[in-house]
SEPATI-562305 format. One record per atom (N, C-alpha, C, O, CB): x, y, z; atom name; residue in three letters. Coordinates in Angstrom, 3 decimals. Glycine has a CB too. Example, Ala and Ser with C-alpha at 12.3 -4.5 7.8 and 13.67 -1.06 7.14 Angstrom:
BEGIN
+----------+----------+----------+---------+------+
!       xx !       yy !       zz ! tordren ! keba !
+----------+----------+----------+---------+------+
!   13.190 !   -5.690 !    7.800 !       N !  Ala !
!   12.300 !   -4.500 !    7.800 !      CA !  Ala !
!   13.200 !   -3.300 !    7.800 !       C !  Ala !
!   14.236 !   -3.319 !    8.465 !       O !  Ala !
!   11.308 !   -4.473 !    9.046 !      CB !  Ala !
!   12.850 !   -2.250 !    7.080 !       N !  Ser !
!   13.670 !   -1.060 !    7.140 !      CA !  Ser !
!   12.900 !    0.030 !    7.870 !       C !  Ser !
!   13.409 !    1.138 !    8.039 !       O !  Ser !
!   14.084 !   -0.598 !    5.725 !      CB !  Ser !
+----------+----------+----------+---------+------+
END
This chain:
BEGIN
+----------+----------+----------+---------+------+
!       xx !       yy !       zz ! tordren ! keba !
+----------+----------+----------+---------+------+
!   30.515 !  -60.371 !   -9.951 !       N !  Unk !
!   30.662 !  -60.098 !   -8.537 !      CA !  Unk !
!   31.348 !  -58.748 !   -8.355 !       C !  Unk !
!   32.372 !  -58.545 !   -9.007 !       O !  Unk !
!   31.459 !  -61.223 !   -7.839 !      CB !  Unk !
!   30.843 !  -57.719 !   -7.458 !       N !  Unk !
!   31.289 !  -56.717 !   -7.158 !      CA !  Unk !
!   32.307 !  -56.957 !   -6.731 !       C !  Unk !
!   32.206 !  -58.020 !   -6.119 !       O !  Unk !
!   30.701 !  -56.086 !   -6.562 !      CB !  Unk !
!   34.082 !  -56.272 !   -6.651 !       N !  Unk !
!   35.072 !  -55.848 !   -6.015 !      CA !  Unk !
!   35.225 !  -54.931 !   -4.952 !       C !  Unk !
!   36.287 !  -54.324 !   -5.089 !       O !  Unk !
!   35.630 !  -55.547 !   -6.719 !      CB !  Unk !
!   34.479 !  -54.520 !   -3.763 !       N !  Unk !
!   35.465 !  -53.268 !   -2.988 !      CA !  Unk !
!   36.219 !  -52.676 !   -3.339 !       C !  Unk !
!   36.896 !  -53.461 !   -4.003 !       O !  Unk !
!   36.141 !  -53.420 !   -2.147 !      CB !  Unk !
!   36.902 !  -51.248 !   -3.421 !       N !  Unk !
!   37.798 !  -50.554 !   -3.458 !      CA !  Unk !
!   38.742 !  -51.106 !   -1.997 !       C !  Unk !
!   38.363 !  -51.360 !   -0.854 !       O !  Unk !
!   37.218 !  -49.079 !   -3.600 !      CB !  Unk !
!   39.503 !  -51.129 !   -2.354 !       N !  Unk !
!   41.164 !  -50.964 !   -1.355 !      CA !  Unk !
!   40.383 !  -49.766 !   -0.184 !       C !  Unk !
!   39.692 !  -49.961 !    0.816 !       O !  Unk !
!   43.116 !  -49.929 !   -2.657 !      CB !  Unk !
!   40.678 !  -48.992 !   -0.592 !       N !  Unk !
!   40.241 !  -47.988 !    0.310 !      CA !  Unk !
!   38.755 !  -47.755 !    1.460 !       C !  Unk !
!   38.304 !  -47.019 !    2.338 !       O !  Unk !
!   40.245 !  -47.056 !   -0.610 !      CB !  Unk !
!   38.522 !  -48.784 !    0.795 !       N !  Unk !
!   36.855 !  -48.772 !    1.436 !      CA !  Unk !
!   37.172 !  -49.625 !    2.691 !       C !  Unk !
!   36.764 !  -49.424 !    3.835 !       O !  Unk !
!   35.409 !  -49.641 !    0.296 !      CB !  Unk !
!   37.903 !  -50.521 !    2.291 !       N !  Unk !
!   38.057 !  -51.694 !    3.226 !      CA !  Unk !
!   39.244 !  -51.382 !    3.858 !       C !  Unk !
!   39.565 !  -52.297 !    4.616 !       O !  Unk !
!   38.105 !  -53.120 !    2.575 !      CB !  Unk !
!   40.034 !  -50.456 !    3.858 !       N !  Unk !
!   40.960 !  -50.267 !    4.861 !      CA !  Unk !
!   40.295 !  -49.059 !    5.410 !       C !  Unk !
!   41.037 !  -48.492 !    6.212 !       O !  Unk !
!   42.491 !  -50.127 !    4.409 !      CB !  Unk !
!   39.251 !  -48.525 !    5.267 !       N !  Unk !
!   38.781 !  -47.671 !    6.129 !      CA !  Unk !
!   38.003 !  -48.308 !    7.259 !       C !  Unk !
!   38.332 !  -47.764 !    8.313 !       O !  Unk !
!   38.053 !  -46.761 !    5.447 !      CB !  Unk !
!   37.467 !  -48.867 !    7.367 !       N !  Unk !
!   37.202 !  -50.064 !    8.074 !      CA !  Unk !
!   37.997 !  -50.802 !    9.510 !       C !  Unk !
!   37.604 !  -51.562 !   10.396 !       O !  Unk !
!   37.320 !  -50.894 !    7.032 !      CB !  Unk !
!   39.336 !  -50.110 !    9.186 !       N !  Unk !
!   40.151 !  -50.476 !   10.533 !      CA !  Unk !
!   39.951 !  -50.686 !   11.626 !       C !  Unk !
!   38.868 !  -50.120 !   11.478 !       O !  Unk !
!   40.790 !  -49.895 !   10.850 !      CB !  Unk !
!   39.937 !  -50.984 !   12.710 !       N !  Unk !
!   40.425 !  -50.837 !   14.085 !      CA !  Unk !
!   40.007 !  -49.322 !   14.544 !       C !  Unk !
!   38.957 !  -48.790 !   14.905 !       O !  Unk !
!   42.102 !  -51.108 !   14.153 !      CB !  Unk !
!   41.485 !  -48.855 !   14.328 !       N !  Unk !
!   41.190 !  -47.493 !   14.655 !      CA !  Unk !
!   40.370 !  -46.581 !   14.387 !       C !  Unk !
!   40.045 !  -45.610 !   15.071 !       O !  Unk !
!   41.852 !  -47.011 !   14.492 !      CB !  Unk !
!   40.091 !  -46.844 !   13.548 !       N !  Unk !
!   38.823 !  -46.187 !   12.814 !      CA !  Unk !
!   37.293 !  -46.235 !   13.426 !       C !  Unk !
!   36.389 !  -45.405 !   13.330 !       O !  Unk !
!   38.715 !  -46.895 !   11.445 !      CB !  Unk !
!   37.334 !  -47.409 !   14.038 !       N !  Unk !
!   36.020 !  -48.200 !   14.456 !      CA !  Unk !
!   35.984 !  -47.300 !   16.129 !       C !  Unk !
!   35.014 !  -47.067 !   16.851 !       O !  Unk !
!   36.283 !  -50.407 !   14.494 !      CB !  Unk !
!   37.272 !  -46.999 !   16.298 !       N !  Unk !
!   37.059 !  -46.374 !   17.952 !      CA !  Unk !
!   37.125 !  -45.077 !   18.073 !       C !  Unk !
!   37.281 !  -44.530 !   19.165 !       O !  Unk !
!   38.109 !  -46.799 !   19.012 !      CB !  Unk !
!   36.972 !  -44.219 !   16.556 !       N !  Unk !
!   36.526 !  -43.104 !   16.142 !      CA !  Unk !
!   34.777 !  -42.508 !   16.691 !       C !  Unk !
!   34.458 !  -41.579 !   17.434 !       O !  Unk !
!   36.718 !  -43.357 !   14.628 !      CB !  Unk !
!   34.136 !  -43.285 !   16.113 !       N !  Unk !
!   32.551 !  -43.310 !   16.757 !      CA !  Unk !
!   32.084 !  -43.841 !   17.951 !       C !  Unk !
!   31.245 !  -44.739 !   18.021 !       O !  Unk !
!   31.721 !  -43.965 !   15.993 !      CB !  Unk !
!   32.693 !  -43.220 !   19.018 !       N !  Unk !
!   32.919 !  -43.549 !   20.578 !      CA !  Unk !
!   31.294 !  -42.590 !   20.853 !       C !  Unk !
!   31.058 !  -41.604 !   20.155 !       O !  Unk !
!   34.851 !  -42.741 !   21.500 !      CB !  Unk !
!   30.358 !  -43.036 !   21.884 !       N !  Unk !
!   29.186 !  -42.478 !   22.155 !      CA !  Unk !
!   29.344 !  -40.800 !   21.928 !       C !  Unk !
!   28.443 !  -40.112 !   21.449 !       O !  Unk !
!   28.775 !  -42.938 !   23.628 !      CB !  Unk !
!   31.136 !  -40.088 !   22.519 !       N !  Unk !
!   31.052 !  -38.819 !   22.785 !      CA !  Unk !
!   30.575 !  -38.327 !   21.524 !       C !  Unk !
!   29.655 !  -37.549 !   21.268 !       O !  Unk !
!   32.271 !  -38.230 !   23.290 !      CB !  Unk !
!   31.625 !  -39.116 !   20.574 !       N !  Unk !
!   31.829 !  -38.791 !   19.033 !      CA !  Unk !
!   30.828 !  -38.346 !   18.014 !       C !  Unk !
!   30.991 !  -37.575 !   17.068 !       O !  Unk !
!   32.280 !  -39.867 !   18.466 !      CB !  Unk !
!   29.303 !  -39.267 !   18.567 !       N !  Unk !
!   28.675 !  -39.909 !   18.156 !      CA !  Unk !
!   27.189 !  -38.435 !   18.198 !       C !  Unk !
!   26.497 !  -38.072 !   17.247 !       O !  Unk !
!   28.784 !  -41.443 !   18.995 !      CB !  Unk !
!   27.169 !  -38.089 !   19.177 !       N !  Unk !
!   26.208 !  -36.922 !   20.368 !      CA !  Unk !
!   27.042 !  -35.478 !   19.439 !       C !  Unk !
!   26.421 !  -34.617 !   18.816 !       O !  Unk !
!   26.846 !  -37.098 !   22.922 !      CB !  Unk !
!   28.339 !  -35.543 !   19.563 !       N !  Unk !
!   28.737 !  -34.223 !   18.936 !      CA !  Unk !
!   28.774 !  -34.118 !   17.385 !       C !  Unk !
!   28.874 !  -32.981 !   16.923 !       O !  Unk !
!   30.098 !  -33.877 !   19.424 !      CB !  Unk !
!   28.710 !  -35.120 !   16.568 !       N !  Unk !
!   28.177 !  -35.151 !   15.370 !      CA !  Unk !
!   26.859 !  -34.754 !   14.970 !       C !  Unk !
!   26.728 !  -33.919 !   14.075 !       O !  Unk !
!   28.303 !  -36.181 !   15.053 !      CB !  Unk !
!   25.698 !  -35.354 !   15.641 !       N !  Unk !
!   24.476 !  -34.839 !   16.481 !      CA !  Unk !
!   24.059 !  -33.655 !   16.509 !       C !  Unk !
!   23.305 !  -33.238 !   15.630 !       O !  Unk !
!   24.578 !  -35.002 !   17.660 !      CB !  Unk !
!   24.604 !  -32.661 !   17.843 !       N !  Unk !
!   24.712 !  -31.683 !   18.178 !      CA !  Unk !
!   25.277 !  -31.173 !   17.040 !       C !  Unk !
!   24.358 !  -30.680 !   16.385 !       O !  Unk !
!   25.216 !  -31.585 !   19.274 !      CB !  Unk !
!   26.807 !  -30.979 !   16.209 !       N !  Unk !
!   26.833 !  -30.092 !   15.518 !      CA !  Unk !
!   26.061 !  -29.671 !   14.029 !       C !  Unk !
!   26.115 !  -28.753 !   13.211 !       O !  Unk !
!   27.864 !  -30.149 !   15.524 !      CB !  Unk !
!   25.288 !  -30.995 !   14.237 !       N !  Unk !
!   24.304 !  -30.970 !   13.094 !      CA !  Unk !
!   22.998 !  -30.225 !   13.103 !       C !  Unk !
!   22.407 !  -30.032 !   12.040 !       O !  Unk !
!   23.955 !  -32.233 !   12.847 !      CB !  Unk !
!   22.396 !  -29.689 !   14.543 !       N !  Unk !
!   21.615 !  -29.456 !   15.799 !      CA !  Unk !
!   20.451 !  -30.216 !   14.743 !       C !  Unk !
!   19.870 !  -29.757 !   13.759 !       O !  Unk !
!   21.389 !  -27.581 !   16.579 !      CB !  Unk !
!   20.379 !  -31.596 !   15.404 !       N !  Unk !
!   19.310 !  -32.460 !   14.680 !      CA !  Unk !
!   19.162 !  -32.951 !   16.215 !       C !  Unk !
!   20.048 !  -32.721 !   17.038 !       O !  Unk !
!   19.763 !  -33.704 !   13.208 !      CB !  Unk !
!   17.766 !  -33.764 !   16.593 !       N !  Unk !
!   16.767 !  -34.500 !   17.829 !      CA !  Unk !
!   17.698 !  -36.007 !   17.377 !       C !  Unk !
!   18.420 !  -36.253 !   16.411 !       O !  Unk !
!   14.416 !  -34.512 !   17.498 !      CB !  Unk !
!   17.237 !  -36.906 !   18.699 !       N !  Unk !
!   18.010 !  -38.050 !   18.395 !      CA !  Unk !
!   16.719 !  -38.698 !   17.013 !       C !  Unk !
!   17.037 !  -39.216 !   15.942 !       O !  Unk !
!   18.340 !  -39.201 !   20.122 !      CB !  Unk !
!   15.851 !  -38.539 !   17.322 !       N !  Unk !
!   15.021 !  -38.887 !   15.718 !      CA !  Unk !
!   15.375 !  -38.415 !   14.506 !       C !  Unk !
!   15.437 !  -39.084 !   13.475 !       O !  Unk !
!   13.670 !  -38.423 !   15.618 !      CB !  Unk !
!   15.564 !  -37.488 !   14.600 !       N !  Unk !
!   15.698 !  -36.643 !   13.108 !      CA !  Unk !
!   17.470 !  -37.293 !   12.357 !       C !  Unk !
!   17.921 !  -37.390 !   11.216 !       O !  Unk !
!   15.751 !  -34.329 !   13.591 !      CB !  Unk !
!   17.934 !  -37.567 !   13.579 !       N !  Unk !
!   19.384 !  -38.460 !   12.957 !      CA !  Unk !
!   19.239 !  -39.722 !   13.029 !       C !  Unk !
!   19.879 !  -40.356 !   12.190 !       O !  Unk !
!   20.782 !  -38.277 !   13.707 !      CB !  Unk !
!   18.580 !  -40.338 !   13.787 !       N !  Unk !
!   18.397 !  -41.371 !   13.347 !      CA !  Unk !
!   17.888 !  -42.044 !   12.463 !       C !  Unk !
!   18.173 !  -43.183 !   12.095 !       O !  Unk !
!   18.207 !  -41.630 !   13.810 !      CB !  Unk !
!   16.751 !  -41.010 !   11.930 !       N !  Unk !
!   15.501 !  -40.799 !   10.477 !      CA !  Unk !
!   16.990 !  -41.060 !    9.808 !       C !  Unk !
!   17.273 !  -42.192 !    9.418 !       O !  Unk !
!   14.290 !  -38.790 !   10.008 !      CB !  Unk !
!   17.996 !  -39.892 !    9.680 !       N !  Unk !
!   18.850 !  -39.802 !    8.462 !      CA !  Unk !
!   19.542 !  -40.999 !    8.410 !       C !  Unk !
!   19.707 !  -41.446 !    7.275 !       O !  Unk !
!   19.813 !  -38.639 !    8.430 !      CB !  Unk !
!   20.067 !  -41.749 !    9.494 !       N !  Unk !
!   21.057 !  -43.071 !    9.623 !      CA !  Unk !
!   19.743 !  -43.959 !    8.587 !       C !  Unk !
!   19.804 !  -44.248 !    7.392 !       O !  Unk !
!   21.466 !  -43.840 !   11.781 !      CB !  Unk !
!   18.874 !  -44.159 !    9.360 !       N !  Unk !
!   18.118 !  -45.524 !    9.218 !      CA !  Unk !
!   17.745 !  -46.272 !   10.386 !       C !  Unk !
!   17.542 !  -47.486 !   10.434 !       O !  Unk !
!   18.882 !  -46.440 !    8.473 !      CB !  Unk !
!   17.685 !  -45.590 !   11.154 !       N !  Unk !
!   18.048 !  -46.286 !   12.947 !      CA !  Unk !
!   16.977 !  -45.533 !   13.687 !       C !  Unk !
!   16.612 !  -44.450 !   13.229 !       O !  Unk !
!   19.921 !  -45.811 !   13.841 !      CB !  Unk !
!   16.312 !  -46.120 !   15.052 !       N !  Unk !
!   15.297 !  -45.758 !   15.561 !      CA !  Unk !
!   15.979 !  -44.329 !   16.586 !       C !  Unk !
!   17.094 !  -44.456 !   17.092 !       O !  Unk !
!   14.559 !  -47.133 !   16.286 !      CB !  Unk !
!   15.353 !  -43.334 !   16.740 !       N !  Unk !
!   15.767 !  -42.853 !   17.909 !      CA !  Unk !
!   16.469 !  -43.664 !   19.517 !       C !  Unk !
!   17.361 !  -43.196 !   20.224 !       O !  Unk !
!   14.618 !  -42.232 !   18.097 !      CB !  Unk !
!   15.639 !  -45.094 !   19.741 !       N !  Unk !
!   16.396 !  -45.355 !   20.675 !      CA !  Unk !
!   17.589 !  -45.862 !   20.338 !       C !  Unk !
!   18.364 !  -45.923 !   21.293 !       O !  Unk !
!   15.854 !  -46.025 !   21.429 !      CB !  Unk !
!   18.071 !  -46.306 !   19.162 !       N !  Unk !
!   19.270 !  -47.003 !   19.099 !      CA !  Unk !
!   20.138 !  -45.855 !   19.340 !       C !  Unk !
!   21.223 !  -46.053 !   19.887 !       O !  Unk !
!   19.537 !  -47.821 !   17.779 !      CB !  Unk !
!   19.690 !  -44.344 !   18.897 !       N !  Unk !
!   20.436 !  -43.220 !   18.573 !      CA !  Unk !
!   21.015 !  -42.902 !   20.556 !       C !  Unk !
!   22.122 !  -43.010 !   21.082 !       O !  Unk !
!   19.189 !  -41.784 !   17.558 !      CB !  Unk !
!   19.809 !  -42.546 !   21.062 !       N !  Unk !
!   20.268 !  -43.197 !   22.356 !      CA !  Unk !
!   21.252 !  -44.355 !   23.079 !       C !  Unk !
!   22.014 !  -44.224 !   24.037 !       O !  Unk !
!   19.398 !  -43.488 !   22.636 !      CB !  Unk !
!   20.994 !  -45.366 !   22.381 !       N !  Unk !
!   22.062 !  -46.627 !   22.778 !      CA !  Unk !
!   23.019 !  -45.812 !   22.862 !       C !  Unk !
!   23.410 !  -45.198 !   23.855 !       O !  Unk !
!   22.401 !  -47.953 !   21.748 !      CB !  Unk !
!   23.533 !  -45.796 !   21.472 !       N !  Unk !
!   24.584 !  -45.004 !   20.879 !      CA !  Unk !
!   25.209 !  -43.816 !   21.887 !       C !  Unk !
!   26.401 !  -44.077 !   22.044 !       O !  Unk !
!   23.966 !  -44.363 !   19.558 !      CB !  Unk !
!   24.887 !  -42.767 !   22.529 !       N !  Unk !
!   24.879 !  -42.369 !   22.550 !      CA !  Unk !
!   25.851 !  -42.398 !   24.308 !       C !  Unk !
!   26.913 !  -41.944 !   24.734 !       O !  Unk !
!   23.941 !  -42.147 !   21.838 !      CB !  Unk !
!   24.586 !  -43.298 !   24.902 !       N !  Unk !
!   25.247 !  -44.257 !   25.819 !      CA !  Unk !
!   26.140 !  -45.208 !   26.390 !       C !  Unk !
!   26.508 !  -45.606 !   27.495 !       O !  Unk !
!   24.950 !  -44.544 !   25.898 !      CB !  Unk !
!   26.349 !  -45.422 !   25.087 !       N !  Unk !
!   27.893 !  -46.846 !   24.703 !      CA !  Unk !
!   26.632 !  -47.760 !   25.114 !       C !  Unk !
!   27.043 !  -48.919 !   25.163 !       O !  Unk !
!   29.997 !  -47.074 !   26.131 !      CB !  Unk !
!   25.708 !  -47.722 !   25.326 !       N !  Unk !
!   25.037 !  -49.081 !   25.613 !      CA !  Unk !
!   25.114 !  -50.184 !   23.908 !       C !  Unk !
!   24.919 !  -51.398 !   23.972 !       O !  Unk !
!   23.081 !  -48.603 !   26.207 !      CB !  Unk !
!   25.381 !  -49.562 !   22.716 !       N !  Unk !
!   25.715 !  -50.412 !   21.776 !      CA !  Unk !
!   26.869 !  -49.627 !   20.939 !       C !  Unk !
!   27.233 !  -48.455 !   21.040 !       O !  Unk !
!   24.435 !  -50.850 !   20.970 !      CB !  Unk !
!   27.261 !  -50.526 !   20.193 !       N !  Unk !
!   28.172 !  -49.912 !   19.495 !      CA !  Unk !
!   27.748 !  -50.678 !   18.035 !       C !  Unk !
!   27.306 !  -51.804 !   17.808 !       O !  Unk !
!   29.752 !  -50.097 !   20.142 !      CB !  Unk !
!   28.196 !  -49.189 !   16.894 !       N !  Unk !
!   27.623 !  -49.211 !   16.099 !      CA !  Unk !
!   27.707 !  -50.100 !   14.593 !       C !  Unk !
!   28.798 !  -49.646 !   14.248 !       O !  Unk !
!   27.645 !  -48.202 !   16.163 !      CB !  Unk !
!   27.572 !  -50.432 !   14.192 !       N !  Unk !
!   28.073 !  -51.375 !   13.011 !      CA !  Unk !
!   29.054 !  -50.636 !   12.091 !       C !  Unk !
!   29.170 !  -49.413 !   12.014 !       O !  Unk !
!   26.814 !  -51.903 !   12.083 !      CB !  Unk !
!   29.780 !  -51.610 !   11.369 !       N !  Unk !
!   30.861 !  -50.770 !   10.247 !      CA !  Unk !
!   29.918 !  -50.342 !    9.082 !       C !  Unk !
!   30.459 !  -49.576 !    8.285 !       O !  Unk !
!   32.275 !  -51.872 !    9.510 !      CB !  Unk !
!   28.771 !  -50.636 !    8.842 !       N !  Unk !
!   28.185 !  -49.526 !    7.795 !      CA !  Unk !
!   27.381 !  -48.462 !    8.366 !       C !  Unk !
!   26.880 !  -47.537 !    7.726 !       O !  Unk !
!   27.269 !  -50.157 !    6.736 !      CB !  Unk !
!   27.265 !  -48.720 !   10.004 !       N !  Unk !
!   26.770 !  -47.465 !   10.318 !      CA !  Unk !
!   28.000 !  -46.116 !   10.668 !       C !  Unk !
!   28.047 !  -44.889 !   10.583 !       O !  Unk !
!   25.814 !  -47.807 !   11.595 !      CB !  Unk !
!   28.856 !  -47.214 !   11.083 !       N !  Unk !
!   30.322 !  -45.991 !   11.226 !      CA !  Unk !
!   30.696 !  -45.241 !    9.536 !       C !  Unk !
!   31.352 !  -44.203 !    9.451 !       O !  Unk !
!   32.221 !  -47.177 !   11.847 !      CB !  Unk !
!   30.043 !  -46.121 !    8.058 !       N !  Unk !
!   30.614 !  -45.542 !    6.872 !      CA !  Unk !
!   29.798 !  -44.667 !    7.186 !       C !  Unk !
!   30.434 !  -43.812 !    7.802 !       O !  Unk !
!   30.669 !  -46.145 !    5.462 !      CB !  Unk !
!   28.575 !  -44.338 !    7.106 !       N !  Unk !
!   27.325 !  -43.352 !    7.052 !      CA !  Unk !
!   27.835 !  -42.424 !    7.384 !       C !  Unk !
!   27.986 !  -41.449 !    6.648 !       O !  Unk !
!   26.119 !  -43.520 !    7.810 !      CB !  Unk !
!   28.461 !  -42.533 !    9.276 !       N !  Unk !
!   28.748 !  -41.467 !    9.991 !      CA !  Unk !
!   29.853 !  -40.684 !    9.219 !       C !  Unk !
!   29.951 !  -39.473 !    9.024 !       O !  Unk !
!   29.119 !  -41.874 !   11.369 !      CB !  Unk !
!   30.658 !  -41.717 !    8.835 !       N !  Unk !
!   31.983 !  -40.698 !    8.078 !      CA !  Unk !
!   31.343 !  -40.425 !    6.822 !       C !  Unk !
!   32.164 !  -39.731 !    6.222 !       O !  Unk !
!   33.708 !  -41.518 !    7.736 !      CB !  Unk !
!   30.436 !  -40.566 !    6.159 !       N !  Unk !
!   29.677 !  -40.054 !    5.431 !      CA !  Unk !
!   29.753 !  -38.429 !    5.825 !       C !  Unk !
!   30.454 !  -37.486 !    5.460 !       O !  Unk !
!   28.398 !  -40.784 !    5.545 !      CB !  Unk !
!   28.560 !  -38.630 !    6.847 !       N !  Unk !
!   27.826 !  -37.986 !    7.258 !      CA !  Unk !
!   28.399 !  -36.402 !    7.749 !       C !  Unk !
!   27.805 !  -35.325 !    7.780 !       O !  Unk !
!   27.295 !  -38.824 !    8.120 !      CB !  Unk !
!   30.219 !  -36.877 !    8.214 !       N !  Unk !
!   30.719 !  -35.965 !    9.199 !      CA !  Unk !
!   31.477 !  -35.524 !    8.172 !       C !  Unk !
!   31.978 !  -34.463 !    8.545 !       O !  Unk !
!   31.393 !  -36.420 !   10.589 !      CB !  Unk !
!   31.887 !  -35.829 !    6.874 !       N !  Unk !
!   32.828 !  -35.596 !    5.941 !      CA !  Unk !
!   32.077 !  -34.183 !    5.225 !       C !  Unk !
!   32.541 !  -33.087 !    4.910 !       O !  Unk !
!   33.097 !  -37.028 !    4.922 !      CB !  Unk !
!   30.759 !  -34.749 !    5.142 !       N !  Unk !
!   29.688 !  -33.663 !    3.988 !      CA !  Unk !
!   29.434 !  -32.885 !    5.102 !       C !  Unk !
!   29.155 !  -31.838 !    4.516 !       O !  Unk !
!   27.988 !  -34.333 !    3.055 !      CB !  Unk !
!   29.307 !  -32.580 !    6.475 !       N !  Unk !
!   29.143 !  -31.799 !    6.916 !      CA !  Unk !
!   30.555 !  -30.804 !    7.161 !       C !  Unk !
!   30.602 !  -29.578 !    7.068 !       O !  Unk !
!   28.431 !  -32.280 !    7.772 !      CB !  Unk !
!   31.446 !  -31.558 !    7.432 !       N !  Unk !
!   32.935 !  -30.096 !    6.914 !      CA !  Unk !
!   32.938 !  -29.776 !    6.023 !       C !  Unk !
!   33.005 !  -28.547 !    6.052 !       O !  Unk !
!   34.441 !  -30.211 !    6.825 !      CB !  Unk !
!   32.887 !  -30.312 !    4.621 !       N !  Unk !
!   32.706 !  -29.750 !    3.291 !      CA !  Unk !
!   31.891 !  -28.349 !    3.325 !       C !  Unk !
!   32.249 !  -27.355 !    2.693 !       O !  Unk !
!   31.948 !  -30.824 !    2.396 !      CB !  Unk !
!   30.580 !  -28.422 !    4.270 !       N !  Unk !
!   29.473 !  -27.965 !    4.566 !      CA !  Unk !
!   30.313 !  -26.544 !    4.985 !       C !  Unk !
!   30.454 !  -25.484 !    4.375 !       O !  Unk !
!   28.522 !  -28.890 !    5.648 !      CB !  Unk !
!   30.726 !  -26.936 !    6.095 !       N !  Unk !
!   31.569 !  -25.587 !    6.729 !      CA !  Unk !
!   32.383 !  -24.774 !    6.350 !       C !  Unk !
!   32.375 !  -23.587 !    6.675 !       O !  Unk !
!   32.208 !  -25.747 !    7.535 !      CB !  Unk !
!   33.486 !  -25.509 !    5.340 !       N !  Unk !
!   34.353 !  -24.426 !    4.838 !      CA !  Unk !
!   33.614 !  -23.943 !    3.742 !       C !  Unk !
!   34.288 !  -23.193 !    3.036 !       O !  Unk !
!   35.797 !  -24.842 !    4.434 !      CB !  Unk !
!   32.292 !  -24.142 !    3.303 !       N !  Unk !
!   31.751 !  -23.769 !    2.105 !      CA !  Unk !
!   30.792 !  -22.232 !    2.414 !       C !  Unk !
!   30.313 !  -21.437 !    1.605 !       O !  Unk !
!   30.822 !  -25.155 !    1.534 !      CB !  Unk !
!   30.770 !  -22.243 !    4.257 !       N !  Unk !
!   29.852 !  -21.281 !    4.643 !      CA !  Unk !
!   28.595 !  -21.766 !    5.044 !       C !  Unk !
!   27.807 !  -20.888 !    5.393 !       O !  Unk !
!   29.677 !  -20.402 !    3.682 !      CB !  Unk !
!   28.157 !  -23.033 !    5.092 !       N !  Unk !
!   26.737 !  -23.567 !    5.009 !      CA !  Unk !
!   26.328 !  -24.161 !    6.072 !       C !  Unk !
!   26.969 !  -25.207 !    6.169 !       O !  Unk !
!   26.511 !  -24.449 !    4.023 !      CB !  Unk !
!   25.289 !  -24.003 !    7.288 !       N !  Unk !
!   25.709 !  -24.195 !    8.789 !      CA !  Unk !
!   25.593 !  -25.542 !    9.052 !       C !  Unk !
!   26.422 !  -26.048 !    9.808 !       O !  Unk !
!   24.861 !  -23.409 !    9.843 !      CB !  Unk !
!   24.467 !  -26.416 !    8.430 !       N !  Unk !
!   24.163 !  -27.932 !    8.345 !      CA !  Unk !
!   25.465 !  -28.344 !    7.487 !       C !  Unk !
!   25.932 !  -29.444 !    7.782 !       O !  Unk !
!   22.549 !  -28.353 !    7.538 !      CB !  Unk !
!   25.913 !  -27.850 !    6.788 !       N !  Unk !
!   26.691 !  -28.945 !    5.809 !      CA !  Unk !
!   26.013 !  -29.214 !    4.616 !       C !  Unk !
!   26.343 !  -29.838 !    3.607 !       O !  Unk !
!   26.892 !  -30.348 !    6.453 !      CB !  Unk !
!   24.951 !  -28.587 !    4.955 !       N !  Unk !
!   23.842 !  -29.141 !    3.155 !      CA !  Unk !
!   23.572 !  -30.212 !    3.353 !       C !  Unk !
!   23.486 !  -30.891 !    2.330 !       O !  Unk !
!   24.545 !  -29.288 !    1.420 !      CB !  Unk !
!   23.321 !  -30.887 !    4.590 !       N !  Unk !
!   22.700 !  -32.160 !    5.082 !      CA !  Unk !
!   20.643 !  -31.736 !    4.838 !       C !  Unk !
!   19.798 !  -32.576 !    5.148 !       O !  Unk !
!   23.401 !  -32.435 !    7.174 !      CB !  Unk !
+----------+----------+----------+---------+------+
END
């Protein structure tokens, strides 16, 4: 049976979870300059959910919030490296 890391699962918090608020969600998006398809292609998620999202009409699951911090982590890496996507 697999173990979790400690860290995986306290990332997972509360607070954490009210990190990927719709605004949060659109400016990750935007600074990626990706269509709500083309990020949602990358999530796994239809363009309209990317919309939901976007809307607060849903809120997003805790492995779609890991993705995002995935997603938003490799894209600063991206930036201080000089690289305008992030190497996304």
């Amino acid at each position: 049976m697999y173990s979790f890391p400690l860290t995986l699962i306290t990332k997972l918090s509360y607070t954490d979870s009210m990190k990927w608020n719709p605004a949060n969600i659109k400016d990750l998006r935007a600074g990626l300059k990706l269509s709500q398809a083309a990020f949602g292609e990358l999530l796994g998620v239809t363009r309209n959910y990317i919309a939901y999202l976007e809307r607060g009409e849903r809120i997003p699951s805790k492995t779609l919030m890991l993705l995002l911090d995935c997603i938003e982590e490799k894209k600063r890496k991206g930036e201080r490296k000089g690289h305008g996507k992030g190497g996304l």
